[in-house]
C-alpha positions as a printed Julia matrix, in Angstrom:
412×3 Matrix{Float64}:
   0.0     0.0    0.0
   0.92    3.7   -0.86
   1.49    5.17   3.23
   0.19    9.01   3.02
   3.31   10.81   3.31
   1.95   14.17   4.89
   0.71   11.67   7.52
   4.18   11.0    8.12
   5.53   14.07   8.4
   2.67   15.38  10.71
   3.69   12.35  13.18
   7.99   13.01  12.92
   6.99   16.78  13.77
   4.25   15.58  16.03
   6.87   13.55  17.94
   8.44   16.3   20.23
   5.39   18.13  19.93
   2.94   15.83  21.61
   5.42   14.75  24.42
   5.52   18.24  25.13
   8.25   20.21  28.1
   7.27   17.37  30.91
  10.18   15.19  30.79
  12.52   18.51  30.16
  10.5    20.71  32.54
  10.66   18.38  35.61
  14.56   18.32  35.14
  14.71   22.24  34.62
  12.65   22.81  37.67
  14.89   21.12  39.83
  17.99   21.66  38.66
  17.76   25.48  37.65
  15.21   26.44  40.51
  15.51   23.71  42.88
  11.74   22.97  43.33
  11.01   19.95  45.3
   9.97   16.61  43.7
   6.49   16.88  45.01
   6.43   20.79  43.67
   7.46   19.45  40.33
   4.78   16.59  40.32
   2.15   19.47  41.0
   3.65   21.25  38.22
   3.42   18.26  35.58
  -0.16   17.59  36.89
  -1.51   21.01  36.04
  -1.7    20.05  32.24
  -2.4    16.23  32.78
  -5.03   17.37  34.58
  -5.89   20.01  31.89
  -6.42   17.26  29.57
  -8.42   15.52  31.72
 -10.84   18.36  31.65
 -10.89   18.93  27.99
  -9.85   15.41  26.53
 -13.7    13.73  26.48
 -15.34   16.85  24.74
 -12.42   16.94  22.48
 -12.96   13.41  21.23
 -16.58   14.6   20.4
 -15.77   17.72  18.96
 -13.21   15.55  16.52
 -15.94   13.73  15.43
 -18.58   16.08  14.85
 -15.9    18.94  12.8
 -14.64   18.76   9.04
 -12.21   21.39  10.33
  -9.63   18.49  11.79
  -6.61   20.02   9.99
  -7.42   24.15  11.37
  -7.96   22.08  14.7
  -4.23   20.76  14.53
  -2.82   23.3   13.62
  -3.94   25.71  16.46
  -2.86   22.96  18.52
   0.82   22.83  17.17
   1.32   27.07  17.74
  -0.16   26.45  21.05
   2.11   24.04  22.27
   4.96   25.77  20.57
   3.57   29.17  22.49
   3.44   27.53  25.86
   6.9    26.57  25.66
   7.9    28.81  24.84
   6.24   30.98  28.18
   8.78   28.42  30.17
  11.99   29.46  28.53
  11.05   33.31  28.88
  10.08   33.68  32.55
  12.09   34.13  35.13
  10.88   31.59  37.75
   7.18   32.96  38.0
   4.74   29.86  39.31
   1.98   31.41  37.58
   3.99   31.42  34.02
   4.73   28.2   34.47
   1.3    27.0   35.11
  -0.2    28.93  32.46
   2.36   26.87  30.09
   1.2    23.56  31.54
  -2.28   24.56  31.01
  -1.81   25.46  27.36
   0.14   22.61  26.51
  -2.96   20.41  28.13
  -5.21   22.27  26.08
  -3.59   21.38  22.85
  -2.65   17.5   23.74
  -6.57   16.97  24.4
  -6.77   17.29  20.51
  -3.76   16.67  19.32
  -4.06   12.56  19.36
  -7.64   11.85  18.85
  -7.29   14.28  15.76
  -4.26   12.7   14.21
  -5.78    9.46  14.8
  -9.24   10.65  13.1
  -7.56   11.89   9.96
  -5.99    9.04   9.5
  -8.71    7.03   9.87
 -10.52    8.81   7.33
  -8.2     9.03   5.03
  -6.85    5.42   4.21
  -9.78    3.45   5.71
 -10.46    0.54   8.31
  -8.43   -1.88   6.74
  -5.38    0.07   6.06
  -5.68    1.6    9.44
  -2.85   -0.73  11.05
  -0.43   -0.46   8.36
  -0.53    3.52   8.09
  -0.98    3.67  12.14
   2.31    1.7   12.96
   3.86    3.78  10.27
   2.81    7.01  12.07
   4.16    5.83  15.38
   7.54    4.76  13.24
   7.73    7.94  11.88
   6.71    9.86  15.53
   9.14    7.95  17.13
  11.85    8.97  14.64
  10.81   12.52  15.31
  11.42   11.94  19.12
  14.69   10.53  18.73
  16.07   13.39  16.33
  14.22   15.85  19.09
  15.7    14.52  22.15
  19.33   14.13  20.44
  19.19   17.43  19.16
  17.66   18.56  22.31
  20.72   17.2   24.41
  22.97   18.59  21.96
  21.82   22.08  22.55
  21.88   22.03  25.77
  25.54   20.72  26.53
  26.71   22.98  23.58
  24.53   25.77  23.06
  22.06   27.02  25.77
  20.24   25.22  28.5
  17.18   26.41  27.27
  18.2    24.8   23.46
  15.92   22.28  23.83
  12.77   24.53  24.57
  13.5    26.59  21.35
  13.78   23.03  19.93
   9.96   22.02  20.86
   8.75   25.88  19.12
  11.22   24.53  16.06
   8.99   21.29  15.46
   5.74   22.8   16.35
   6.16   24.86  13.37
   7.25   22.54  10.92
   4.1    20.61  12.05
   1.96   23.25  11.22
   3.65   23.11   7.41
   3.0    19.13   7.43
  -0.59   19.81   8.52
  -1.18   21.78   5.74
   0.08   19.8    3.13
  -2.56   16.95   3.89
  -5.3    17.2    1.27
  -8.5    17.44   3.77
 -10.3    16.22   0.31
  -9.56   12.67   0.77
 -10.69   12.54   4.36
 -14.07   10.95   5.16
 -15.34   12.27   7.83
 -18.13    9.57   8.88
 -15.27    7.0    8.34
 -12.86    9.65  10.43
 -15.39    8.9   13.52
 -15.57    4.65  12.79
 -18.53    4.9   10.76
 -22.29    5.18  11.4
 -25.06    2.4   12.29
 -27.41    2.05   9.63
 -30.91    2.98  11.33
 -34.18    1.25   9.67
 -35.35    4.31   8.82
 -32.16    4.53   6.18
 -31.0     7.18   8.36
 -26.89    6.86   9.35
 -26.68    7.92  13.14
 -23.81    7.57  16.18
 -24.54    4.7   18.37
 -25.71    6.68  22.18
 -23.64    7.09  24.88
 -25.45    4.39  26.4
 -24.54    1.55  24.1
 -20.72    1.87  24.49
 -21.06    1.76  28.04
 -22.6    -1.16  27.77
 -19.68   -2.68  25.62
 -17.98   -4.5   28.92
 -14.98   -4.69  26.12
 -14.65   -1.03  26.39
 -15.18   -0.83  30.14
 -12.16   -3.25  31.12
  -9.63   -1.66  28.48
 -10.47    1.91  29.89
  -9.59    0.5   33.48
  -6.79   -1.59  32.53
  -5.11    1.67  30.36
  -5.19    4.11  33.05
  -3.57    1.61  35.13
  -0.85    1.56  32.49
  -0.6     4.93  32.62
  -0.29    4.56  36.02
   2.44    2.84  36.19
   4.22    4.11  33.44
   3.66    8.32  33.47
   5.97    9.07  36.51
   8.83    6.78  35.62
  10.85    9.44  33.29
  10.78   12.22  35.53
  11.46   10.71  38.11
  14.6     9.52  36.17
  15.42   12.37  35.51
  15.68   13.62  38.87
  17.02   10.72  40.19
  19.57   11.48  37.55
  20.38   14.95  38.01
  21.54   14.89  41.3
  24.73   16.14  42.18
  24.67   17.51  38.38
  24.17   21.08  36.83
  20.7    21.69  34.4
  22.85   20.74  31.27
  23.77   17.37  32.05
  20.42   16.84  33.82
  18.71   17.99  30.87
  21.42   15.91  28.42
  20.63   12.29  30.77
  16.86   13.01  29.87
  17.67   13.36  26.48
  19.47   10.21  26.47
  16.69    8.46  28.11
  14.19    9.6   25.66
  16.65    8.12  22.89
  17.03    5.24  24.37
  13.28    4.64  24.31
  12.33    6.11  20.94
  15.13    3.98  19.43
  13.71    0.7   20.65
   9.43    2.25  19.73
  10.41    2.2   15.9
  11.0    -1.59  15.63
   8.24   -1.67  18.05
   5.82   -0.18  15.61
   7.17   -2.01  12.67
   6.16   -4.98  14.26
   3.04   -4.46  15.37
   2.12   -3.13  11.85
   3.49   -6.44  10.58
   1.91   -8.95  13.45
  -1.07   -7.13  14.83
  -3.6    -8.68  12.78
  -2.15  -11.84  12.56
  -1.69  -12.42  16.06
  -4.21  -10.44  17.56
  -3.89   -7.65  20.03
  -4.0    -9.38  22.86
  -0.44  -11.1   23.26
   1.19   -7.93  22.16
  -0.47   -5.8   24.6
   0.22   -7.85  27.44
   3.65   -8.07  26.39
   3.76   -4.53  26.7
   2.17   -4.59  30.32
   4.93   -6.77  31.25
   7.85   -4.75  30.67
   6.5    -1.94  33.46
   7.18   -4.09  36.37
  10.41   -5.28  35.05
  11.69   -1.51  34.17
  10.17   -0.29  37.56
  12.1    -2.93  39.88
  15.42   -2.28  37.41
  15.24    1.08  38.69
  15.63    0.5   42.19
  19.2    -1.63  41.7
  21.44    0.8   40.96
  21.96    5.06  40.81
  24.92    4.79  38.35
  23.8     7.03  35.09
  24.18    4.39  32.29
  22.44    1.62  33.75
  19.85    3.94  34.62
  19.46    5.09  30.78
  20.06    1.57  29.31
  16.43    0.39  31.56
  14.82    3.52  30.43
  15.35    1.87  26.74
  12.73   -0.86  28.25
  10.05    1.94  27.63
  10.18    1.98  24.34
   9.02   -1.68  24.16
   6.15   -1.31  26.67
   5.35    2.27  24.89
   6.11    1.62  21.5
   3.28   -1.29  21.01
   0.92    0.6   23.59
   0.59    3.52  21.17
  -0.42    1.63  18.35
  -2.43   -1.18  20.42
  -4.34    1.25  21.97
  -5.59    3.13  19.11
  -6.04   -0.32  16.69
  -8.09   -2.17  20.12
 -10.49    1.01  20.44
 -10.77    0.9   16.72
 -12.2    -2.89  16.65
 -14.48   -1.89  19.76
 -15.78    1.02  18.28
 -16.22   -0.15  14.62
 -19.48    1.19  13.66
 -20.68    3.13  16.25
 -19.68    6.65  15.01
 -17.91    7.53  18.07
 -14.12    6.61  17.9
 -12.69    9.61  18.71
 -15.19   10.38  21.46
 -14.49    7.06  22.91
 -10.85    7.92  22.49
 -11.24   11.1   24.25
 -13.41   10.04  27.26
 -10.63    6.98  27.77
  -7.91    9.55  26.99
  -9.36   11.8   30.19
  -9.54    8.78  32.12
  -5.53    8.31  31.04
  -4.83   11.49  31.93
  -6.28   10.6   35.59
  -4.01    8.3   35.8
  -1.47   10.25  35.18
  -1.36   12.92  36.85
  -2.25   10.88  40.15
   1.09    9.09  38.98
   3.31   12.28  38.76
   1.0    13.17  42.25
   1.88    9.97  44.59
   4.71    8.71  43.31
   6.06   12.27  43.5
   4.79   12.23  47.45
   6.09    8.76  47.55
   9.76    9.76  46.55
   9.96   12.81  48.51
   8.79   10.62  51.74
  10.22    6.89  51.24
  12.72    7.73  48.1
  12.92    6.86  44.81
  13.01    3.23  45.28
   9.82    3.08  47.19
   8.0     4.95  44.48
   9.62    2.85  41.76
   8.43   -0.25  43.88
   5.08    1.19  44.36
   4.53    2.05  40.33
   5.53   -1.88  39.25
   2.82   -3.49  42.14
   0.16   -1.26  40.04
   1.6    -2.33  36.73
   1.8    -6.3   38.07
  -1.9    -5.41  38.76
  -3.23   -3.71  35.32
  -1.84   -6.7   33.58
  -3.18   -9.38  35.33
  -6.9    -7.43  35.21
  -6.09   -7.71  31.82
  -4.8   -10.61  30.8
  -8.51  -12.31  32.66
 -11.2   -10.16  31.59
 -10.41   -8.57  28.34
 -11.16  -10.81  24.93
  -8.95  -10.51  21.54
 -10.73   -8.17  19.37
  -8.89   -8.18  15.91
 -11.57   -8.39  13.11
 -10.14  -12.33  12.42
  -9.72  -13.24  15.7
 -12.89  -12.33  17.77
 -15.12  -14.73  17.53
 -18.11  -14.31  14.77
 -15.85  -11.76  13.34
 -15.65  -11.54   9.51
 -11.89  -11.64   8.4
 -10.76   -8.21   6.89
 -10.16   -7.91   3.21
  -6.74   -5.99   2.42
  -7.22   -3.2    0.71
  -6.27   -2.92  -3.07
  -2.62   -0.46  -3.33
  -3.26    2.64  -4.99
């Protein structure tokens, strides 16, 4: 098949963009202003928890607008604007709040819209092909982000890596607008309408997806992934820069973002390869696995490569989450006309998760250490798997039982 090369280029720029300041800012913060791990938690959980309160309606809004490219776009200046807010003020909590609350703003759309267009643009059953390509691509982006990023700031600036983030949200907003919003379909965008006897093409209601116990157990088991998974860089990253200056803080971050992005790309390749042959199941519990292995490696050991060579275990665990998640919701969703919605209402429910995450395990390594939070994060993980591994079913088209097997598409 012919991948949709705009597509591609909105997910490289997308990469930095998307993963926004957190991992950078929670390394700034401490080492540049010396706020406290549980001050910096608080500080990451303003725009998780921004999200939270914009994500569902986002979802909705995603499916209901033909204006999916304008949306992405504002979203690209305004994470470029908030960070660059950050890299301007002079230590102001209110600045940097504001940031984190623009940033959250943006990242509420920024997925679920991606996602949509490229939904609508190449189909259901090219979805997982141009999907794992995106995260490939994304990836890529991250890893020429956070290498650049440490570059500039051992050689340039601190702040290099800031001005970095601004670079790519531009460039996005040049990708965006070389997609040709022409060959989206929009009802396809949202997973495609019921067919009502009255010949009428409507959304399924609110009510019927709740009643989907499919959906129910993959929104618990996800935010428990996210759980696990969302405080584990920065606190990292802190557990790295001590006894350091900013630069070298900010240039161990870096390196733990490469090490991670490196590892997502293959990840991605293979789940675009196996994900319909195998199902989704194995390869998302795969991916729960890793979390409890990565959080105990943590706790063995301060010394600065070891530290970066586990953080490389994230970009297994992360690498076939990104795509799992979106192709699972896809299969649960087919039909009802509310993808994105769904996406967005389990995307505020991640975002829960998260910023609880940065919350307690920020509490819990200010009171007990970094090894007790790191403990703490891997018994939730241990538990999200195994909740998962009993109560959710495989739901690839082939696999799920009754399911008609998916045609491939014809190349164009």
């Amino acid at each position: 098949m012919a991948l949709n090369k705009p597509l591609l280029g909105t997910n490289f720029f997308a990469g930095d963009v998307v993963a926004g300041i957190g991992p950078y800012l929670a390394i700034y913060l401490l080492s540049a202003y010396h706020w406290s791990p549980g001050a910096i938690g608080l500080a990451l959980a303003v725009g998780s928890i921004t999200t939270v309160i914009v994500q569902t309606p986002a979802g909705a809004i995603i499916d209901a607008t033909r204006w999916k490219k304008l949306i992405l776009a504002v979203c690209a200046v305004a994470v470029g604007a908030g960070t660059a807010l950050v890299i301007v003020t002079e230590d102001p909590v209110w600045i940097v709040y504001s940031a984190q609350i623009l940033v959250g703003l943006a990242a509420a759309y920024l997925g679920p819209g991606i996602a949509a267009i490229t939904l609508g643009i190449v189909g259901p059953e090219r979805f997982t092909e141009q999907t794992s390509a995106n995260q490939a691509w994304n990836h890529a982006g991250n890893v020429f982000g956070a290498a650049a990023g440490a570059a500039l700031a051992l050689w340039w600036v601190t702040e290099g890596v800031f001005w970095l983030i601004v670079a790519m949200s531009a460039c996005m907003v040049v990708s965006i607008a070389l997609i040709d919003g022409r060959t989206i379909d929009h009802d396809t965008a949202r997973g495609g309408l019921t067919k009502e006897p009255d010949g009428d093409d409507q959304a399924a209601g609110i009510i019927t997806l709740l009643a989907d116990r499919r959906l129910i157990v993959f929104a618990l088991t996800v935010v428990m992934f996210h759980f696990a998974n969302a405080a584990m860089l920065p606190l990292v990253g802190q557990k790295l820069s001590i006894g350091s200056g900013t630069n070298e803080g900010i240039a161990f971050t870096a390196a733990c973002v490469v090490a991670a992005q490196l590892l997502m790309i293959p990840m991605a390749i293979l789940c675009g390869a196996k994900a319909d042959s195998w199902g989704r199941k194995p390869l998302f519990l795969f991916a729960f696995a890793i979390l409890p292995i990565r959080g105990l490696l943590y706790t063995l050991s301060d010394n600065a490569y070891f530290l970066v060579a586990v953080q490389g275990l994230d970009g297994v665990a992360n690498g076939i989450f990104g795509i799992l998640f979106l192709l699972i919701l896809a299969d649960v969703t087919r039909g009802t006309g509310r993808f994105n919605a769904a996406q967005g209402a389990i995307a505020t429910l991640i975002g829960v998760g998260a910023s609880l995450s940065n919350l307690v395990a920020g509490w819990i390594a200010q009171v007990g250490g970094y090894s007790a939070a790191f403990i703490f994060l891997a018994g939730v993980a241990v538990l999200g798997a195994t909740l998962f591994a009993l109560l959710m079913p495989e739901t690839a088209p082939h696999k799920a039982a009754g399911a008609p097997r998916l045609q491939p598409a014809r190349s164009t």
